[in-house]
C-alpha positions in Angstrom: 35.1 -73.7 51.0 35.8 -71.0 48.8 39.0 -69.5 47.6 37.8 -66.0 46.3 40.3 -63.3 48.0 44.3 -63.2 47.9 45.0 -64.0 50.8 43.4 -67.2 50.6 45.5 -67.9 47.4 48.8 -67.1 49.4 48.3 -69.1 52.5 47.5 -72.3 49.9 50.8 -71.1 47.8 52.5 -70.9 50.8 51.5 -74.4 52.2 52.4 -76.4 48.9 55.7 -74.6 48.6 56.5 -75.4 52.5 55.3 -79.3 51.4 57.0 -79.7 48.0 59.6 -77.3 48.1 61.1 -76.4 51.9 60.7 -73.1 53.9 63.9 -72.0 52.8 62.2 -71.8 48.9 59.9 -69.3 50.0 62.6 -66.1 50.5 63.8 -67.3 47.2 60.6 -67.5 45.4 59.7 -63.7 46.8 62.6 -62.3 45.5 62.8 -63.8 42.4 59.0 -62.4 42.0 60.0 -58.8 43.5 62.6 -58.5 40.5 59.8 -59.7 38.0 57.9 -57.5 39.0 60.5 -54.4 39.2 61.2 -55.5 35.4 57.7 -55.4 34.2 57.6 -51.6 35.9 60.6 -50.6 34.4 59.6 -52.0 30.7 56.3 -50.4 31.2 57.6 -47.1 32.2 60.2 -47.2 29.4 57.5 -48.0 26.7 55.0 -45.4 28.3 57.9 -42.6 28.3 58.6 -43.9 24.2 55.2 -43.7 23.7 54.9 -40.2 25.2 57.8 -38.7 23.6 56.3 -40.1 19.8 53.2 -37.8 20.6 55.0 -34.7 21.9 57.6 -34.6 19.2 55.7 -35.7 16.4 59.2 -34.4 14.3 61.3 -37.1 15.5 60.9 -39.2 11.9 58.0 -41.6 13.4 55.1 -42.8 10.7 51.5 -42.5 11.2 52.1 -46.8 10.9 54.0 -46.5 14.5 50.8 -44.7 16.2 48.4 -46.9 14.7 50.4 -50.2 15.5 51.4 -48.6 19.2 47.7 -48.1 20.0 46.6 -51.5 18.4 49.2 -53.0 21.0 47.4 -50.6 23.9 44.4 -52.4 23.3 43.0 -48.8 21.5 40.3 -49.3 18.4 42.1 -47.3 15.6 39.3 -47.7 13.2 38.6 -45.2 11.3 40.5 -42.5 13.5 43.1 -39.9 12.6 46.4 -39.8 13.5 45.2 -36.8 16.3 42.3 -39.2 17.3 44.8 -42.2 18.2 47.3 -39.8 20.4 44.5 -38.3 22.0 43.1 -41.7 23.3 46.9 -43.2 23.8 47.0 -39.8 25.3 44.2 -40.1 27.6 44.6 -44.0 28.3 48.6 -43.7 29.9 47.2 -40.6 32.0 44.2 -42.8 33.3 46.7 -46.0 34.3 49.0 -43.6 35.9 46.7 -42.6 38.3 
């Protein structure tokens, strides 16, 4: 048998945690996953909106350094890139995942 889709996953979860753990773990354990998850949204949101402000106002006192090191951290190849190359494709790459 074969556990290839999510749902699968969830119904095994779900059986060890009624085993081990009680029903009345399971409530618990979604909620405590709903807020990790709503904190991972807002950090992501909060870093996208930095992120987005750096390349709009380019005047706000941020180094070429904070570009290279943001895209490095986006997972973007900086070498041998401008400055204009790297905010394009950090740019282009926050566009794409909000879609």
């Amino acid at each position: 048998m074969a556990f290839d889709s999510l749902p699968d996953w969830i119904i095994i979860i779900a059986v060890i945690l009624i085993l081990f753990g009680g029903a009345k773990k399971i409530p618990e354990l979604a909620r405590n996953l709903g807020r990790a998850s709503g904190e991972y949204t807002r950090g992501k949101m909060e870093l996208e909106k930095e992120i987005r402000n750096a390349i709009n106002n380019p005047s706000a006192g941020k180094d070429q350094v904070d570009y290279i090191e943001s895209a490095k951290k986006m997972g973007i190849d900086t070498t041998g890139k401008t400055v204009d190359q790297v905010k394009q494709e950090m740019s282009s790459k926050l566009n794409l995942e909000n879609r």
